[in-house]
C-alpha positions in Angstrom: 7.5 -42.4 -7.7 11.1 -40.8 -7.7 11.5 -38.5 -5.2 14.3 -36.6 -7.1 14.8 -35.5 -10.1 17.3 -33.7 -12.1 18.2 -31.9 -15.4 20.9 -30.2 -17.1 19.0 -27.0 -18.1 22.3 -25.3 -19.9 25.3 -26.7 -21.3 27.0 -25.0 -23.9 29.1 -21.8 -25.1 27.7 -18.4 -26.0 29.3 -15.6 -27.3 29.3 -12.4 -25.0 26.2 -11.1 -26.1 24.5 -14.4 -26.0 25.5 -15.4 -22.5 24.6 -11.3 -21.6 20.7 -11.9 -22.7 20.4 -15.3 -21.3 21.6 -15.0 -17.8 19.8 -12.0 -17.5 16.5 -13.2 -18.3 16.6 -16.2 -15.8 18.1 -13.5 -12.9 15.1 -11.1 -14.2 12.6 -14.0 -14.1 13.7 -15.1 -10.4 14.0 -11.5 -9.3 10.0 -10.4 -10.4 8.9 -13.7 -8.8 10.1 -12.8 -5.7 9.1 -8.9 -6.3 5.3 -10.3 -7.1 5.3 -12.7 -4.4 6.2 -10.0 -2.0 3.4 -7.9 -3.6 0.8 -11.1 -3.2 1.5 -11.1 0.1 0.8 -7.3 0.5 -2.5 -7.4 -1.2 -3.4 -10.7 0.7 -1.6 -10.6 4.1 -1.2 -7.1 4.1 3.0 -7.3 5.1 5.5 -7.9 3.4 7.3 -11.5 2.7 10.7 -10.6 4.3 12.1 -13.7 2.1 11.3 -12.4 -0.8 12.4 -9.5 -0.2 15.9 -10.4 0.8 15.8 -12.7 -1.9 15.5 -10.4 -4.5 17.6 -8.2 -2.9 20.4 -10.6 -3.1 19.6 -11.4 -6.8 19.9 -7.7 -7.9 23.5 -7.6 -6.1 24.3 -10.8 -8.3 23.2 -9.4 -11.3 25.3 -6.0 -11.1 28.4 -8.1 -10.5 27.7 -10.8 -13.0 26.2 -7.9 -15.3 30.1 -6.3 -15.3 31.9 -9.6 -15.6 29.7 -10.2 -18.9 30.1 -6.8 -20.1 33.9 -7.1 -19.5 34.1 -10.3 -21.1 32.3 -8.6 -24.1 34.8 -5.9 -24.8 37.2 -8.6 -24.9 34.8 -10.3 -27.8 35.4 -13.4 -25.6 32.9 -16.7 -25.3 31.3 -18.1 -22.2 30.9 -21.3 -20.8 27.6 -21.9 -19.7 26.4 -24.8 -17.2 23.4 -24.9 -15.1 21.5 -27.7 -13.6 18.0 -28.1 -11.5 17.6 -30.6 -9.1 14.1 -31.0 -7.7 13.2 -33.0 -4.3 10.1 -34.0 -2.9 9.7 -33.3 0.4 6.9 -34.9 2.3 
């Protein structure tokens, strides 16, 4: 079996508004995973998962700043470049 593996997930141009909704879905989707993580870990553990925490900490700060370059970018009725890979490795 490989033990890597890797994908070009985006690739391609969007207008303003386009590039607006997707980026902030995948920040949204990576910021409640870490919110309910932290939550599991309440319910289960009864503490919090500092990582996740921080994690999605970080991620709202990136969004804000990301969030004004996009909005900027759309009063300038400008298109966006988008390109984002994943690259998976098994770890034994």
């Amino acid at each position: 079996m490989d033990q890597t593996k890797s994908t070009q997930l985006i690739n391609s141009t969007f207008d303003s508004a386009e590039a607006k909704e997707l980026v902030m879905d995948l920040l949204n989707t990576k910021i409640n995973f870490h919110k309910l993580k932290n939550f599991s870990s309440n319910v289960r553990f009864g503490r919090d998962d500092q990582y996740s925490l921080k994690r999605a900490a970080h991620l709202e700060l990136e969004q804000l700043e990301l969030l004004r370059f996009l909005e900027e970018a759309y009063t300038k009725n400008l298109t966006i470049e988008i390109n984002s890979s994943i690259h998976l490795k098994i770890i034994d």
